[in-house]
N, C-alpha and C positions, 0 to 999 in steps of 0.2 A: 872075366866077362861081366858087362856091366847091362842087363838088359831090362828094360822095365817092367815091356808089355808087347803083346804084339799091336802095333802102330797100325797097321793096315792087312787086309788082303787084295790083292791085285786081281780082276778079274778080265784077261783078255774078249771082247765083243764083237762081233762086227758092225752092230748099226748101233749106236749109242742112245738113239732118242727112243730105239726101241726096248733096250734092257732097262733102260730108266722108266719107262712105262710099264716094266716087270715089277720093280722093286718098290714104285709107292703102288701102284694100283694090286697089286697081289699080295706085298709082302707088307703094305701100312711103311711103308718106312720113306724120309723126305730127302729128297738130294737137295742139297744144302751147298753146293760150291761143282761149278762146273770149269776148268780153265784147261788150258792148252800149252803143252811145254814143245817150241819150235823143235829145239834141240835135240828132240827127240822123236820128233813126230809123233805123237798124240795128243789127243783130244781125253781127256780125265773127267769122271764125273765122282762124287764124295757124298755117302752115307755115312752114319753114326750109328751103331749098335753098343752102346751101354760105351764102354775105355776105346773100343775097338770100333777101324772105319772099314768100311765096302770101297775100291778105290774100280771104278770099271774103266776099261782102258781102251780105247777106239783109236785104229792108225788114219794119222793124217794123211798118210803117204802107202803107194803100193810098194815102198823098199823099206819102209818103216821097220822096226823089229815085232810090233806088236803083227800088223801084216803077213811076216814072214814066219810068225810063232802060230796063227791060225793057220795058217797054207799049212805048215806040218802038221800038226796038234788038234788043228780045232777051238771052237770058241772053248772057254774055262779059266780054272784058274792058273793064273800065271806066274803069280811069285808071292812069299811070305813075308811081310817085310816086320822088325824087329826096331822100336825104341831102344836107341842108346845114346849113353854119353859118351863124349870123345871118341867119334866116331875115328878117326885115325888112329889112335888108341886102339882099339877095339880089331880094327882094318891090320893093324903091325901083329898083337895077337893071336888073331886066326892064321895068317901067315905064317906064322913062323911054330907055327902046328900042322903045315903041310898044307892048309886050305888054298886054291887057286879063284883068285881075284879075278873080276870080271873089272871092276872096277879098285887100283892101289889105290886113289887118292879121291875123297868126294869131289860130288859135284851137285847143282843145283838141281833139286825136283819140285814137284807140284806143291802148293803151300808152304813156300819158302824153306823146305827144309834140305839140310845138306844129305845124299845117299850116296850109297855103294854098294854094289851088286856082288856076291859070292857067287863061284860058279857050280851049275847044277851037280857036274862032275866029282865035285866035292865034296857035296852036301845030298848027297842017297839021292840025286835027283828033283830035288825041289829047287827054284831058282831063292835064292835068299836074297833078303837087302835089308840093310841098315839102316836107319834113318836118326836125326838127329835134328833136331829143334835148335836152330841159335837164336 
């Protein structure tokens, strides 16, 4: 396994301009990149703590998965996500140590980087994701 650092934490929201207004005005810290991945239905906002980002996650959509993760759950956080190389690499490894894939093959997320979701089932409950910088 080839991990560097942890890349992000993923924090599901429901009002985005309002957790943003948590995190400079409370916590001093600057959102620095706000975009939206169609594909997925969300609206993403990006802090920087030291290596490590804040990534908050607002659904575009009421079928969205971020949507359907507060319906069950509640605002919080919602996935861990893991710097790595060769993320396919990495994605054939887990597998084939029993891990169940949310995602076999990456695909494009926020800030250009390619991910892949492990699923919760597999991993004590925490939703994991890969992430990889091309």
């Amino acid at each position: 396994m080839e991990i560097s650092h942890i890349e992000h934490i993923g924090i599901a929201v429901a009002d985005l301009e309002k957790a943003i207004e948590f995190y400079e005005n409370v916590l001093g810290l600057k959102c620095y990149r706000i975009e939206e991945v169609e594909d997925q239905k969300v609206k993403t906002a990006f802090f920087q703590v030291g290596q490590t980002k804040i990534e908050l996650l607002e659904s575009t959509a009421p079928d969205g998965p971020i949507a359907k993760y507060i319906e069950k759950k509640g605002e919080g956080m919602h996935h861990l996500a893991f710097s790595v190389r060769n993320i396919e690499k990495q994605l054939e490894e887990v597998s084939s140590k029993g891990v169940q894939l949310i995602d076999s093959k990456p695909r494009k997320g926020a800030e250009g980087l390619d991910i892949a979701f492990l699923h919760p089932k597999s991993t004590k409950g925490v939703l994991v994701e890969f992430c990889e910088k091309r």
